[in-house]
Backbone as a chain_set.jsonl record, in Angstrom:
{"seq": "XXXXXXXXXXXXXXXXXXXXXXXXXXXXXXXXXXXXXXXXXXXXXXXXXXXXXXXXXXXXXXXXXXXXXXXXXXXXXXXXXXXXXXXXXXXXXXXXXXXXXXXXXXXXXXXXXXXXXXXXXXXXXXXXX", "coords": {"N": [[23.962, -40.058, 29.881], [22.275, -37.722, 29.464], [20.895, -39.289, 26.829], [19.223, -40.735, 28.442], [16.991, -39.327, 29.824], [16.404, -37.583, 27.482], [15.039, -39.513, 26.224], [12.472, -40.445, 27.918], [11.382, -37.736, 27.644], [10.933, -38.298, 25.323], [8.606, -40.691, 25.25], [7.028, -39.825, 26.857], [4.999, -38.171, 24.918], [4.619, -40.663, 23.56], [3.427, -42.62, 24.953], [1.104, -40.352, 25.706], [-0.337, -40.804, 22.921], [-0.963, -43.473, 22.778], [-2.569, -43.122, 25.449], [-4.867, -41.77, 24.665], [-5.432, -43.046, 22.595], [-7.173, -45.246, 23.773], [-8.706, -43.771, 25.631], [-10.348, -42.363, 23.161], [-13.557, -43.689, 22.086], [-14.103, -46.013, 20.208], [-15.016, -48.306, 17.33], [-15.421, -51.372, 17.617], [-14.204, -53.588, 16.36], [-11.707, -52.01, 15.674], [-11.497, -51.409, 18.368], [-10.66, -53.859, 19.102], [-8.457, -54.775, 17.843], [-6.446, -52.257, 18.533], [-6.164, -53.296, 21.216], [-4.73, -56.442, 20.482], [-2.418, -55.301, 19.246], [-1.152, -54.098, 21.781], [-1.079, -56.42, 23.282], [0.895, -58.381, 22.204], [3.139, -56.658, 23.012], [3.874, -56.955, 25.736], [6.031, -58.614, 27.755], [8.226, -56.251, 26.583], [6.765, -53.865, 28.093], [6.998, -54.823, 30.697], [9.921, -54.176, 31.004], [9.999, -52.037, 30.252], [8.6, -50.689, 32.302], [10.119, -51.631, 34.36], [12.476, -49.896, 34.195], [12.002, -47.565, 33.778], [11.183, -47.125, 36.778], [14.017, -47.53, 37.897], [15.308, -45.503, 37.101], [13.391, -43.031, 38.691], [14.164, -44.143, 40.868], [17.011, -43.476, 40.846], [17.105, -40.845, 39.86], [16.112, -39.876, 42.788], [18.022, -40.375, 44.44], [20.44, -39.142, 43.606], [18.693, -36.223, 43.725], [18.759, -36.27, 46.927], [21.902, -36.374, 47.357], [22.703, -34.405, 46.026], [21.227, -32.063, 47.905], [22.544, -32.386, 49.787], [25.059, -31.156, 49.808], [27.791, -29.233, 50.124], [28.912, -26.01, 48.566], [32.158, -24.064, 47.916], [32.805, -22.593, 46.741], [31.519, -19.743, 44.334], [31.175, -20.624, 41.483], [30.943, -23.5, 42.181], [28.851, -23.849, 43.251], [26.865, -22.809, 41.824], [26.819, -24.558, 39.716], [26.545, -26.923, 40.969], [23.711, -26.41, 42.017], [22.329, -26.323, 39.112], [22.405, -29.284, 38.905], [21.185, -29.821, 40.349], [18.455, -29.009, 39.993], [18.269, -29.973, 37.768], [17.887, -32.741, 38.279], [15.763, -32.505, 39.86], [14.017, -31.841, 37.667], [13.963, -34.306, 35.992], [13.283, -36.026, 38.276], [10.494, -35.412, 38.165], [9.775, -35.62, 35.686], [9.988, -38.323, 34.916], [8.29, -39.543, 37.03], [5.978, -39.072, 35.846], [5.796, -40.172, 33.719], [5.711, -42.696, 34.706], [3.607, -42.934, 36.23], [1.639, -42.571, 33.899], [2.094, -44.365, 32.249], [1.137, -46.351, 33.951], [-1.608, -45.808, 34.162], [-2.18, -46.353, 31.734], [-1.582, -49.152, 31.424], [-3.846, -50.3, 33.204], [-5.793, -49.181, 31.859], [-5.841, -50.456, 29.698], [-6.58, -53.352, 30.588], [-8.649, -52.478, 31.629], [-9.987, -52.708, 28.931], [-9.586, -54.844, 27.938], [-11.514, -56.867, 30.161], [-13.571, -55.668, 29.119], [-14.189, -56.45, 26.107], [-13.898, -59.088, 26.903], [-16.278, -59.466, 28.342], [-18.826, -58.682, 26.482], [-18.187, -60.681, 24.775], [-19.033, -62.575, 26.125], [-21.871, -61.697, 26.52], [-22.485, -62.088, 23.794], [-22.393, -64.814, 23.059], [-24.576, -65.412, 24.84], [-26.931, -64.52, 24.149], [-26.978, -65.619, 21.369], [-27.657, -68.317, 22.583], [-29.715, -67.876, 23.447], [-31.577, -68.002, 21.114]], "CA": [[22.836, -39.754, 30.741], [21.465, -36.944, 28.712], [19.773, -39.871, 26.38], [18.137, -41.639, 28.874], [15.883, -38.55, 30.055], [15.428, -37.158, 26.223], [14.275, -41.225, 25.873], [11.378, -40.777, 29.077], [10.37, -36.606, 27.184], [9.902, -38.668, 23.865], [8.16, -41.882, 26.053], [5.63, -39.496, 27.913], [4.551, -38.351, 23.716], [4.005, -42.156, 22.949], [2.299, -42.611, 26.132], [0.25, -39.378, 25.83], [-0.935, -40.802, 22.135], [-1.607, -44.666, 23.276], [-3.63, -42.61, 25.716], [-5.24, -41.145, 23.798], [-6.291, -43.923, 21.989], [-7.781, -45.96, 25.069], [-9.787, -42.863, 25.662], [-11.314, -42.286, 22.27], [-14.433, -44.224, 21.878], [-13.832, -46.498, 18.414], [-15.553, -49.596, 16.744], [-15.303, -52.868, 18.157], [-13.716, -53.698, 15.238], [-11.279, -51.052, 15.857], [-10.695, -51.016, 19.822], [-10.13, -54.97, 19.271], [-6.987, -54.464, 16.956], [-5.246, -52.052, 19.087], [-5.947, -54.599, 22.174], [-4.48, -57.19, 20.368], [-1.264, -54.946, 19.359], [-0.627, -53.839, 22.849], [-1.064, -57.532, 24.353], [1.58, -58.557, 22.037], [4.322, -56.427, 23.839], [4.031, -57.355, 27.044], [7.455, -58.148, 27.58], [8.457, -54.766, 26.736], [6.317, -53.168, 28.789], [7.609, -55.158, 31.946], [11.401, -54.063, 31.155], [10.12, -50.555, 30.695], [8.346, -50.233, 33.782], [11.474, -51.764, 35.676], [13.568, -49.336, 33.524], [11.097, -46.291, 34.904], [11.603, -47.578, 38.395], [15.536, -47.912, 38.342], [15.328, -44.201, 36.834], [13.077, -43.066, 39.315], [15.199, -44.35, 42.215], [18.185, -42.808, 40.703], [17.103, -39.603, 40.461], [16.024, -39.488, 43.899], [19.246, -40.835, 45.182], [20.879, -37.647, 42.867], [18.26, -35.298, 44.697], [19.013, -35.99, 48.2], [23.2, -36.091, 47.618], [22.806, -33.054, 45.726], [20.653, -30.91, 48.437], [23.056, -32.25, 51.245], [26.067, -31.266, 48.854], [27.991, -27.936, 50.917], [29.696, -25.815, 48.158], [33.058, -23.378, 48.915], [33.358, -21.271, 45.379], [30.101, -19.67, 43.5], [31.053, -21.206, 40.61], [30.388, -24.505, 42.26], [27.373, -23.423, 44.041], [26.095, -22.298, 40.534], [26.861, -26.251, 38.628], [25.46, -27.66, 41.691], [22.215, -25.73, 42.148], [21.999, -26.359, 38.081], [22.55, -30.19, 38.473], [19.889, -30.144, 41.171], [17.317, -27.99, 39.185], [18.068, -31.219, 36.672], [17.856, -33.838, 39.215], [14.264, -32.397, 40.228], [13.071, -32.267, 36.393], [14.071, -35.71, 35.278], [12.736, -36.8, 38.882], [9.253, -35.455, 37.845], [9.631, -36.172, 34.15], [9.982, -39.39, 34.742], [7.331, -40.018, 38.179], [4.867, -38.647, 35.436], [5.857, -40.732, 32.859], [5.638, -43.814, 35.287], [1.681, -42.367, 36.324], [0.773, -42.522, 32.474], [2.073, -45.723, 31.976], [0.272, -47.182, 35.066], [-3.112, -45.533, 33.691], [-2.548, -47.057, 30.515], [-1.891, -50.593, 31.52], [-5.191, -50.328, 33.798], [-6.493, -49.215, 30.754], [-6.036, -52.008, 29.0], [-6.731, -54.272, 31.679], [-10.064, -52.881, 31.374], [-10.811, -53.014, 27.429], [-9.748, -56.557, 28.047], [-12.422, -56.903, 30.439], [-14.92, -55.166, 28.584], [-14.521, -57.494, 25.615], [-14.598, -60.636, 27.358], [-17.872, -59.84, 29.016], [-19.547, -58.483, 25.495], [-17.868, -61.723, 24.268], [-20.031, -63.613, 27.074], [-23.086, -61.389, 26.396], [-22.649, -62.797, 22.535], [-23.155, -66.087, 23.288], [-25.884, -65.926, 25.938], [-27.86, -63.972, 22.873], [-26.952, -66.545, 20.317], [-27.92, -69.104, 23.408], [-31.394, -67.766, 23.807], [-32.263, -67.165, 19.927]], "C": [[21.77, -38.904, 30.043], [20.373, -38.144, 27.825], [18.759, -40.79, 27.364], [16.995, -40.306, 28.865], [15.366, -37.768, 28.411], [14.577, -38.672, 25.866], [12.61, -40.836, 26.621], [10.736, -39.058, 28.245], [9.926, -37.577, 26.209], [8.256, -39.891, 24.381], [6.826, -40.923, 26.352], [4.998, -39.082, 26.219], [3.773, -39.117, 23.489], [3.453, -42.493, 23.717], [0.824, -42.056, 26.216], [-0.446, -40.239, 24.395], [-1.448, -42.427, 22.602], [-2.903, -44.161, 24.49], [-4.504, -42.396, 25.519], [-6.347, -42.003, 23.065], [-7.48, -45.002, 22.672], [-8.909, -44.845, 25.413], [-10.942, -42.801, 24.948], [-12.106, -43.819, 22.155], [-14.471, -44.955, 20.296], [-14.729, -47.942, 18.551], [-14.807, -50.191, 17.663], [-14.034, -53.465, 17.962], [-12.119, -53.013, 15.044], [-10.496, -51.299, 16.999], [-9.563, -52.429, 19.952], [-8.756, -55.405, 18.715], [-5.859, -53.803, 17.821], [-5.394, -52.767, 20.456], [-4.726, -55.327, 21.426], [-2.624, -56.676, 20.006], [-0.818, -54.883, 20.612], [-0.461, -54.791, 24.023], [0.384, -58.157, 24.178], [2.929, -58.482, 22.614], [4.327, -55.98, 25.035], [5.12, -57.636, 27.551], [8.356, -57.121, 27.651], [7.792, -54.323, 27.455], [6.748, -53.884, 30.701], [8.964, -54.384, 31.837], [10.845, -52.311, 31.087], [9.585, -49.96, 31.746], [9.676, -50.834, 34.678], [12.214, -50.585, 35.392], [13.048, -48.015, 34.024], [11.448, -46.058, 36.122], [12.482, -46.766, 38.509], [15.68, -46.27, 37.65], [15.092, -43.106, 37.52], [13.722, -42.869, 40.688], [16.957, -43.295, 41.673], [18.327, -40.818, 41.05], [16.793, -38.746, 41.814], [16.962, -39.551, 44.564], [20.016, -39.064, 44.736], [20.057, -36.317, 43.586], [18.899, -35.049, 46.046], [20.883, -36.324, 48.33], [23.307, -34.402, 47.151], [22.366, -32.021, 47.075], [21.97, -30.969, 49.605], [24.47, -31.771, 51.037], [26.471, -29.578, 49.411], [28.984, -27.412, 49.362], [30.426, -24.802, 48.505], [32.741, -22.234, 47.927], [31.677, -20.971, 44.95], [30.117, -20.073, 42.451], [30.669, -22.776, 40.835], [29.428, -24.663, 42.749], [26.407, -23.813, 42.708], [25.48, -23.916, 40.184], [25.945, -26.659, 40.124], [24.082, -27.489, 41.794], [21.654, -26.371, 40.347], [21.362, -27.743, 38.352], [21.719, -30.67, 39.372], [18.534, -29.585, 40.85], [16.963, -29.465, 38.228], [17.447, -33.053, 37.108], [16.175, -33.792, 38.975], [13.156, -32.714, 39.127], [12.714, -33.597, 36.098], [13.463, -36.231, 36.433], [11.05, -36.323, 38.404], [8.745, -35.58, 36.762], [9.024, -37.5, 34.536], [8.406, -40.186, 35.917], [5.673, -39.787, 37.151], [4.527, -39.814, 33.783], [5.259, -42.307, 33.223], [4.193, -43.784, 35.359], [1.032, -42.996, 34.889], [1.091, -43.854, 32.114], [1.227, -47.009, 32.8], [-1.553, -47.367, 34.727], [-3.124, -46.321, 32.625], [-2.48, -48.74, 30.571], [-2.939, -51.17, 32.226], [-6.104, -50.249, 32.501], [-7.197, -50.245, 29.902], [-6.499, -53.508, 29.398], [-8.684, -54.136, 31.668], [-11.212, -52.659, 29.892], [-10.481, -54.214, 27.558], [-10.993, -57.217, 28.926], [-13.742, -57.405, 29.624], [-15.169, -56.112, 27.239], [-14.56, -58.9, 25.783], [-16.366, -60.794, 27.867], [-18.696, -59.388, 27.939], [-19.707, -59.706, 24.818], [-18.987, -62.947, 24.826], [-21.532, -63.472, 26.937], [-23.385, -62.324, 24.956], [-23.459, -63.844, 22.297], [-24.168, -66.368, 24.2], [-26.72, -65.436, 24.63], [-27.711, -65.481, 21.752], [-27.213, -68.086, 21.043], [-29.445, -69.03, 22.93], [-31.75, -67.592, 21.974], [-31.791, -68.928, 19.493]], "O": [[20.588, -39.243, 30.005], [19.165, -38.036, 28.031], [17.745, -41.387, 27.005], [16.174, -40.272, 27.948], [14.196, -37.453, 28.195], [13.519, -38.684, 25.237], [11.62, -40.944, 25.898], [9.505, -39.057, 28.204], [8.72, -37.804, 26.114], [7.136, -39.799, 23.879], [5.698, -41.325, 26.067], [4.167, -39.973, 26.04], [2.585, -38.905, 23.244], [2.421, -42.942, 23.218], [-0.21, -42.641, 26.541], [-1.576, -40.509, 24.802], [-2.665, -42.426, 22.787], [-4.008, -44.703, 24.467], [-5.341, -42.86, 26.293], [-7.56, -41.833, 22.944], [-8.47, -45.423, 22.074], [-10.073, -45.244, 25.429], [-12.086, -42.986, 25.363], [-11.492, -44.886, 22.136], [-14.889, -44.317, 19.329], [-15.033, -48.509, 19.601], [-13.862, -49.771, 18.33], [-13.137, -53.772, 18.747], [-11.375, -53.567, 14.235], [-9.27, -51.414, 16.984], [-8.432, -52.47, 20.436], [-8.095, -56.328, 19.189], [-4.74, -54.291, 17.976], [-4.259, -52.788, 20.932], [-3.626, -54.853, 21.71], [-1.691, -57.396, 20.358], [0.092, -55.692, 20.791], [-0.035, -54.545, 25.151], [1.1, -58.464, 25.132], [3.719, -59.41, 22.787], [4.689, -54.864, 25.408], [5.51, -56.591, 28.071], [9.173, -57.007, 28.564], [8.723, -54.089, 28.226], [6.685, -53.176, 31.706], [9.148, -53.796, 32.903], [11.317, -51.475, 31.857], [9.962, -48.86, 32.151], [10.04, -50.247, 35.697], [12.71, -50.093, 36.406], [13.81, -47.377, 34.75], [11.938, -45.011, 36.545], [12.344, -45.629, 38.961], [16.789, -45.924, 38.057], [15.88, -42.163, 37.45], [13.805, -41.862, 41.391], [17.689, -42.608, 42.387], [18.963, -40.03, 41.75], [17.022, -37.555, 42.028], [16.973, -38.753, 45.502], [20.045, -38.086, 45.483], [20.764, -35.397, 43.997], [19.45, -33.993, 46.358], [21.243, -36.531, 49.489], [23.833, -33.473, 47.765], [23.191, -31.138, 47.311], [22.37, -29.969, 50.201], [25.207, -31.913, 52.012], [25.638, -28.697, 49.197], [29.763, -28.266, 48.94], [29.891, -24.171, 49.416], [32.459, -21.096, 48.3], [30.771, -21.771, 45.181], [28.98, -20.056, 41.979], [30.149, -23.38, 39.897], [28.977, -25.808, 42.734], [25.567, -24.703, 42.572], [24.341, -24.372, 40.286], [24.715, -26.63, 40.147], [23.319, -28.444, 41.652], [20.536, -26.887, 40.341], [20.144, -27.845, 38.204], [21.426, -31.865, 39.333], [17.575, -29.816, 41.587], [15.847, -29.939, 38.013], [16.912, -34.001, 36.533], [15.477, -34.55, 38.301], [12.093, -33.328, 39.214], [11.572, -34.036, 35.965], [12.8, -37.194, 36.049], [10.353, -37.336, 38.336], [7.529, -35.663, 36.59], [7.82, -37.752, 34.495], [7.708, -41.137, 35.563], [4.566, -40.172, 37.528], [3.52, -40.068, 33.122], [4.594, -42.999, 32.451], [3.534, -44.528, 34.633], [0.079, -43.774, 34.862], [0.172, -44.498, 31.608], [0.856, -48.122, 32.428], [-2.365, -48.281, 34.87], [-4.101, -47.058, 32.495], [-3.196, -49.468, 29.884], [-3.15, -52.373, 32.075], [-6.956, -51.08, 32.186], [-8.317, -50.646, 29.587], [-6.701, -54.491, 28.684], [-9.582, -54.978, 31.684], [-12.43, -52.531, 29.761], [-11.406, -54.916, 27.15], [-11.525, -58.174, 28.365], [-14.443, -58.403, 29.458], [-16.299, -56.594, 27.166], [-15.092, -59.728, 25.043], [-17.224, -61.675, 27.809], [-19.828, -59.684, 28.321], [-20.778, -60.051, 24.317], [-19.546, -63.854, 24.21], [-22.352, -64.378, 27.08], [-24.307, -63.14, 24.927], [-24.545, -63.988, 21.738], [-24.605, -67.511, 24.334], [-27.229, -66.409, 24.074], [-28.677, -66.229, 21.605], [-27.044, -69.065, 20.317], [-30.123, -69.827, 22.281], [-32.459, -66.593, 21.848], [-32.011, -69.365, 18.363]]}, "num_chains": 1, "name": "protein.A"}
């Protein structure tokens, strides 16, 4: 279990820098390259948004057994309270991780756009000339 949620800290990283890159303002030349990488794995990016999800749902399921969870000893009070402190992280690790991935496939959705309709301006110019 521990590697899935160090998987979704490293994930929000590679997220935060594909971000990143969709943001910054680059050549044509440039933006059209990492388009064309990030169309490629499409595929992957379906199994990791299911894989977000089913993460997602888990840890919420783990929230609400944990809160309703009566303990007798303070040593099990303690582990429980811990393993619900952990519950809560990995549920907002991950709900944040899901967010950034959502922005970024909008993202891309609209540099794909944006070079089809430059693509369209092209040829109306090389129409009229």
């Amino acid at each position: 279990p521990m590697f899935l949620w160090s998987f979704v800290y490293y994930l929000l990283f590679v997220e935060s820098f594909f971000f990143a890159l969709f943001v910054i303002p680059f050549t044509n030349h440039i933006s059209s390259a990492i388009l064309d990488a990030v169309s490629k794995m499409k595929p992957a990016f379906y199994v990791l948004f299911g894989s977000l999800v089913f993460m997602l749902v888990d840890c919420y399921f783990d929230i609400g057994y944990l809160s309703d969870k009566e303990s007798k000893f303070a040593s099990e009070y303690q582990r429980d309270h811990e393993r619900l402190f952990r519950a809560h992280r990995n549920f907002y690790m991950t709900l944040c991780a899901l967010i950034l991935f959502l922005a970024i496939y909008r993202l891309q959705k609209l540099y794909q756009s944006k070079a089809k309709l430059q693509l369209e301006l092209d040829v109306q110019k090389y129409k009229e000339d």
